[in-house]
C-alpha positions in Angstrom: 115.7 -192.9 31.2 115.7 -190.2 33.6 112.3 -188.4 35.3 113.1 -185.6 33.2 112.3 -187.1 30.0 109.1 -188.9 31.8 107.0 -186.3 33.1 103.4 -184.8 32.8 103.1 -180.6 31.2 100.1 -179.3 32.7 98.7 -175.8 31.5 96.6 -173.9 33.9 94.8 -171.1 31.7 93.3 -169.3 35.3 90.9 -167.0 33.6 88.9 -164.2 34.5 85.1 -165.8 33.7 86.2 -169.2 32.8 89.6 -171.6 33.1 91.0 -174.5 32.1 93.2 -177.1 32.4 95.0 -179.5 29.7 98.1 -181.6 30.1 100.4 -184.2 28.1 102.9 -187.0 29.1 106.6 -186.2 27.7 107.2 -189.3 26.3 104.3 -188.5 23.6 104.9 -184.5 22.7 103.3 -184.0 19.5 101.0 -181.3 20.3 98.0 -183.6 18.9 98.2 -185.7 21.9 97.5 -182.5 24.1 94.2 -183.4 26.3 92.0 -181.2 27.2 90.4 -181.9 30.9 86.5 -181.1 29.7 84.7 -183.0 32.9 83.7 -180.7 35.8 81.8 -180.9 38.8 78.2 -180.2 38.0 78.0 -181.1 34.6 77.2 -184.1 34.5 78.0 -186.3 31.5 77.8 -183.0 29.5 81.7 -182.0 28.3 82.7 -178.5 28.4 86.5 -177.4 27.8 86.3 -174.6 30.7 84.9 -174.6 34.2 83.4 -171.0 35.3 86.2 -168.5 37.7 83.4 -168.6 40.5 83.3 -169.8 43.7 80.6 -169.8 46.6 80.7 -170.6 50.7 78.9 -171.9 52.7 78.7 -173.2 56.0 79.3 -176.5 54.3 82.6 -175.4 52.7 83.2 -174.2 49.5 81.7 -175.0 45.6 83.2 -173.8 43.1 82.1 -173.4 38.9 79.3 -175.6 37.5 78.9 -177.3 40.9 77.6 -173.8 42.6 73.9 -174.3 43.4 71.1 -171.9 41.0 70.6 -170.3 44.9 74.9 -169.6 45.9 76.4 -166.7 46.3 78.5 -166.3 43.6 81.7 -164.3 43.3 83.5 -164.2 40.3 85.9 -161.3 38.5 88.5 -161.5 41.8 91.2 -162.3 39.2 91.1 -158.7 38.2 91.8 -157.8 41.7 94.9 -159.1 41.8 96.7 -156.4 39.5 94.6 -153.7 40.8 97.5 -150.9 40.5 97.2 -151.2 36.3 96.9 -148.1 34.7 93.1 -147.7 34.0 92.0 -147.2 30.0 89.1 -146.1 27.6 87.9 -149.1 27.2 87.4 -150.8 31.2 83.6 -151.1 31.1 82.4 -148.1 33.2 80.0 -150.0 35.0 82.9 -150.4 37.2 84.3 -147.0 37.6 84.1 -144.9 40.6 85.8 -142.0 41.6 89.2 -142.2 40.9 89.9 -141.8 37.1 93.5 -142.6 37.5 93.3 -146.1 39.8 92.3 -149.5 38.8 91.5 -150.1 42.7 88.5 -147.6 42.5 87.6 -149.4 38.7 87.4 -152.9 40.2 85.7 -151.8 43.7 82.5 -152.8 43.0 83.9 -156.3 42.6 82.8 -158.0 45.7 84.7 -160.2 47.5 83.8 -163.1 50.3 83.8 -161.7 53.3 87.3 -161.5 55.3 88.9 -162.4 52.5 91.4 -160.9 50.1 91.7 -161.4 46.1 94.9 -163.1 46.7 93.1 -165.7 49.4 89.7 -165.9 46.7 92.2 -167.0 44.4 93.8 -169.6 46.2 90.5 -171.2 47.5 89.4 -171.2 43.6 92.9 -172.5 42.5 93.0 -175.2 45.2 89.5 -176.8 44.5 90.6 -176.4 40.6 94.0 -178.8 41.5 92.1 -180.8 43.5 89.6 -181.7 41.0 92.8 -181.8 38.4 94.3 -184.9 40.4 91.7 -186.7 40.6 91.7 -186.8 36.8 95.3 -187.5 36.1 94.8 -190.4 38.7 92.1 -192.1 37.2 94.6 -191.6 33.8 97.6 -192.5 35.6 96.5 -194.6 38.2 99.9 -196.5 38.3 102.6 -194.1 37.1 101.2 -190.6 38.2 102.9 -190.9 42.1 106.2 -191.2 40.4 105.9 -188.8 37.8 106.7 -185.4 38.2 104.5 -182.6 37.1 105.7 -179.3 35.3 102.9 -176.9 35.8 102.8 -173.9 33.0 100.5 -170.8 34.4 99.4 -168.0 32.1 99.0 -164.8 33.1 97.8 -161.6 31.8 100.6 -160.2 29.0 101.3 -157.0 31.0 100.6 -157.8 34.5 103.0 -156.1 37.3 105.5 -158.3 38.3 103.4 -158.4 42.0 100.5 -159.2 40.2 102.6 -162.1 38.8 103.9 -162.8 42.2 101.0 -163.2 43.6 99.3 -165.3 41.2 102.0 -167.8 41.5 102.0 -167.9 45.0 98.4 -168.5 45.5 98.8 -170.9 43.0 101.9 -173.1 45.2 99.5 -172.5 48.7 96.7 -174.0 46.8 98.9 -176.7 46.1 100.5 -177.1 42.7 103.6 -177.7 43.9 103.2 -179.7 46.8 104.0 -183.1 45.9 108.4 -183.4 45.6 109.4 -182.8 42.1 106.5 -180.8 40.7 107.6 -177.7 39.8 105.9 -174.2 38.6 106.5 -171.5 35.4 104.7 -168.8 34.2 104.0 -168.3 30.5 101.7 -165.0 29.1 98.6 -165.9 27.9 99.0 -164.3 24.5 102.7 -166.0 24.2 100.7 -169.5 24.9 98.0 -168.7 22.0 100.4 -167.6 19.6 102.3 -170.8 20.7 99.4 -173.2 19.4 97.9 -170.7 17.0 101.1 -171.3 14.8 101.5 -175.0 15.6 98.2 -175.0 14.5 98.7 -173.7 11.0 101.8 -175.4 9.9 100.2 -178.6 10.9 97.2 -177.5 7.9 99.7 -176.4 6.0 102.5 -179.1 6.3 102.1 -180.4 2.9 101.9 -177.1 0.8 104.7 -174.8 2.0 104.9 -172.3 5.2 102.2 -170.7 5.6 104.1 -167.6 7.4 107.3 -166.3 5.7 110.2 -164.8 7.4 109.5 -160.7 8.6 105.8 -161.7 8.4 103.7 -160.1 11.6 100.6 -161.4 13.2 98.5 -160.4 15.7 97.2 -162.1 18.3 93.9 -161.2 19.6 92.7 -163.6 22.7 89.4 -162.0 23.4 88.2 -163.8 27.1 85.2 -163.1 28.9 86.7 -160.3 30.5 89.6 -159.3 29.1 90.8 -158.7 25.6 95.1 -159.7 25.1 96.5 -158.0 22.0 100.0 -158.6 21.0 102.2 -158.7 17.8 104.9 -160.7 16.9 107.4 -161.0 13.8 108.5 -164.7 12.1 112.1 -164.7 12.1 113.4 -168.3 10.8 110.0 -169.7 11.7 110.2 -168.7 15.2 108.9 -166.3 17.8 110.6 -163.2 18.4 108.2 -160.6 20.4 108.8 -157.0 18.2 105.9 -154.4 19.9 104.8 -154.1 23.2 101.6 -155.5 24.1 98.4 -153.5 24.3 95.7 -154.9 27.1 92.4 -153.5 27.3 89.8 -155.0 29.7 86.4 -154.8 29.7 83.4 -156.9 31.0 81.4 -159.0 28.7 80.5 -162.9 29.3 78.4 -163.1 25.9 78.7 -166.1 23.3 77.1 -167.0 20.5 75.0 -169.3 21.6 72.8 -167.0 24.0 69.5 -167.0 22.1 67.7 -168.8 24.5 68.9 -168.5 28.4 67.7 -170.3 30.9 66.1 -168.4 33.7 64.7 -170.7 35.9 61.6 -170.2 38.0 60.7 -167.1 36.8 56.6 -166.6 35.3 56.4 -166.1 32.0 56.5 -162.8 30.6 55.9 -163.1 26.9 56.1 -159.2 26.6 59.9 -159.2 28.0 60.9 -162.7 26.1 60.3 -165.0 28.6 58.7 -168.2 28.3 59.1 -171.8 29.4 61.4 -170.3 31.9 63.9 -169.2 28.8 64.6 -165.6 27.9 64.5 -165.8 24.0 67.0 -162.8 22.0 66.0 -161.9 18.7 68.7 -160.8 16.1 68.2 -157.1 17.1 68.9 -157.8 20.7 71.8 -160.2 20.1 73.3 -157.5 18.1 72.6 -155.1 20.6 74.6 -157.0 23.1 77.8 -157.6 20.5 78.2 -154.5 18.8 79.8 -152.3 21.7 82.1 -154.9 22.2 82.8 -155.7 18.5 83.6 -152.1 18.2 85.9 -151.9 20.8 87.9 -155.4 19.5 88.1 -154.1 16.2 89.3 -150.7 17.8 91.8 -152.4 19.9 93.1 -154.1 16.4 93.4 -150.6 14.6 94.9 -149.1 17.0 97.5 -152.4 17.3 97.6 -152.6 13.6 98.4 -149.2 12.9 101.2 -149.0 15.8 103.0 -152.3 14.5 103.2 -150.9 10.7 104.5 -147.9 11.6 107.0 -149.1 13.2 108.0 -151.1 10.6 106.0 -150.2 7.4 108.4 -153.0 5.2 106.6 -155.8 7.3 103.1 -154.8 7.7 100.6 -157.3 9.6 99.5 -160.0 7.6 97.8 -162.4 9.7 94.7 -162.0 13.2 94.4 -164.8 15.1 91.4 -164.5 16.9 91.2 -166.7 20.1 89.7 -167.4 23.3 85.8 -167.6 24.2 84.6 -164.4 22.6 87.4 -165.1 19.9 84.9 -168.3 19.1 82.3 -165.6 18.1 81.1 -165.8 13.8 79.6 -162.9 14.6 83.2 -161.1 15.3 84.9 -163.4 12.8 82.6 -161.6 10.2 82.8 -158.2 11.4 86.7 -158.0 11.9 86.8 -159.3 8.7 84.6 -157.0 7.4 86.5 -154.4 8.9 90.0 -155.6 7.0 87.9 -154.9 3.6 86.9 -151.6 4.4 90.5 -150.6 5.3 91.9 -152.3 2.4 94.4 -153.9 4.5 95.7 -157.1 3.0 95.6 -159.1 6.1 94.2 -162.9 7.0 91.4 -163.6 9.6 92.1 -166.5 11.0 89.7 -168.5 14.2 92.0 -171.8 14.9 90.3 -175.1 15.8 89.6 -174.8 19.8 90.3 -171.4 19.9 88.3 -171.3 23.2 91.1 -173.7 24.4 94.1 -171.6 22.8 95.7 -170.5 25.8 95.5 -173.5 27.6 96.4 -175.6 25.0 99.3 -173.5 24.1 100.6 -173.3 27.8 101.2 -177.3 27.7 103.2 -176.4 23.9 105.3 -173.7 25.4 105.9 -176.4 29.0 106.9 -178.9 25.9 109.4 -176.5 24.1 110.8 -176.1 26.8 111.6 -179.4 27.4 112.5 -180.1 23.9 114.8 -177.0 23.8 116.8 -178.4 27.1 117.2 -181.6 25.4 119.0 -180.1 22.0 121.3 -177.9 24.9 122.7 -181.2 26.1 
């Protein structure tokens, strides 16, 4: 058999707070065999499925994620940097604004960025510690195949990134070394088009002994709802497939709450019972954790209003039916509820739906879409 039909997918979800990797061999596609690399630097013998967008230098070199030190510099956000010609809207958190209105480059300038270097070169450092920690892992799982196996990398990007934003993503990408070894090669999928990918692998798997769940001319929405960003993007079923119908809508904003902040380590700070701190945790009551949501919930669920109402009027015989909610806010009950809530009030006949591993979505649907592909070429010869 040829190296084509042997081969590893990889999906490289390069996020704005968090990222993550997941890959699978070709010769077992079935998206259930798609691992998720949860085992980072720093943590231990504690899994997570995403490793923090942060890196910090030092004299020493430079850490990156969970292996960053409670006293490093961190510098995070430089993803955003990368596009910083995007048109700016209502909803960019206006923490970030300065004076020019009309620029993304005056949004994101109080984004710092290491010294002497550039987004593009941030990125690259990030991506190149994030590759090499990545082959150390297929190594130890491949430890007698993986030098003769080639690698099909599947990068996601934002839906409506520039096409230099693009550029430059990918090529910071190949310098840090994802194509480096002979026969690896390099695509780019959007990171909505990889969730909606798994999201509807995902529910005609449940639903594979009880009929499609999605009928032809049916719309969804897709809402991946990151740590910094929020994705929106609606597509139509046509003969069980894909077929983008609407343009995508992005709004970004800066939030990096989850639901399980009620108690937050602070380290070596005194105990200030008056301000919630004790036993060097900073305890949130219900009033504060709503506190912290609700802006953002409100802007989500205005972001799917606005999306909603766009995509029905433009066809008002195939309204939305279904919201996939995904990605590490995505994972929130608390939006779950209140988007739902929201689809009562509006009398809209339309399902809420939070896949298993939403947080992992993207990722997870990047190695799918690297697998399609594959699949698809096949059938062509």
């Amino acid at each position: 058999m040829s190296n084509e039909r042997h081969r590893l997918i990889v999906g490289v979800d390069f996020g704005t707070t968090y990222s993550g990797l997941a890959y699978i061999h070709t010769t077992e596609p079935d998206y259930k065999n798609i691992e998720v690399i949860d085992s980072w630097p720093g943590r231990g013998n504690t899994n997570h499925a995403k490793v923090p967008t942060e890196i910090s230098y030092s004299d020493k070199g430079a850490t990156w994620g969970y292996d960053i030190p409670p006293n490093g510099i961190r510098y995070g956000f430089f993803k955003l940097l990368l596009d910083v010609n995007a048109a700016e809207t209502q909803y960019d958190d206006p923490r970030l604004a300065t004076s020019n209105p009309q620029s993304m480059e005056s949004s994101y300038a109080n984004i710092p960025l290491p010294p002497g270097k550039t987004a593009a070169e941030t990125t690259t450092d990030y991506l190149k510690l994030l590759y090499t920690h990545l082959m150390k892992i297929l190594h130890q799982r491949f430890i007698r195949t993986l030098y003769n196996t080639p690698i099909q990398f599947v990068l996601t990007t934002p839906a409506i990134w520039s096409h230099e934003a693009q550029s430059s993503t990918c090529q910071a990408a190949k310098d840090a070394g994802f194509t480096s070894r002979a026969g690896d090669t390099l695509t780019m999928v959007s990171e909505p088009e990889a969730a909606a990918s798994y999201c509807l692998k995902e529910i005609y798997h449940e639903h594979s002994n009880s009929g499609s769940p999605l009928e032809p001319g049916e719309r969804i929405v897709i809402c991946d709802a990151g740590g910094g960003t929020v994705d929106l993007i609606t597509y139509t079923i046509k003969k069980s497939s894909l077929m983008r119908s609407f343009d995508t809508a992005k709004k970004e904003f800066g939030t990096t709450t989850r639901t399980d902040f009620w108690r937050i380590p602070v380290g070596y700070v005194r105990d200030d019972p008056k301000n919630g701190i004790e036993d060097a945790e900073l305890r949130l009551a219900v009033a504060d954790m709503k506190g912290l949501f609700d802006p953002i919930v409100k802007q989500v669920i205005s972001l799917l209003e606005q999306q909603v109402r766009d995509s029905n009027k433009l066809d008002s015989s195939n309204k939305v039916s279904t919201i996939f909610l995904v990605g590490g806010f995505g994972e929130s009950a608390y939006l779950y509820k209140e988007v739902q809530t929201w689809v009562r009030r509006q009398s809209y006949h339309i399902r809420v739906i939070n896949p298993n591993f939403s947080w992992s979505a993207v990722v997870r649907g990047a190695v799918f879409h690297g697998v399609q592909g594959i699949v698809h070429t096949r059938k062509l010869k």
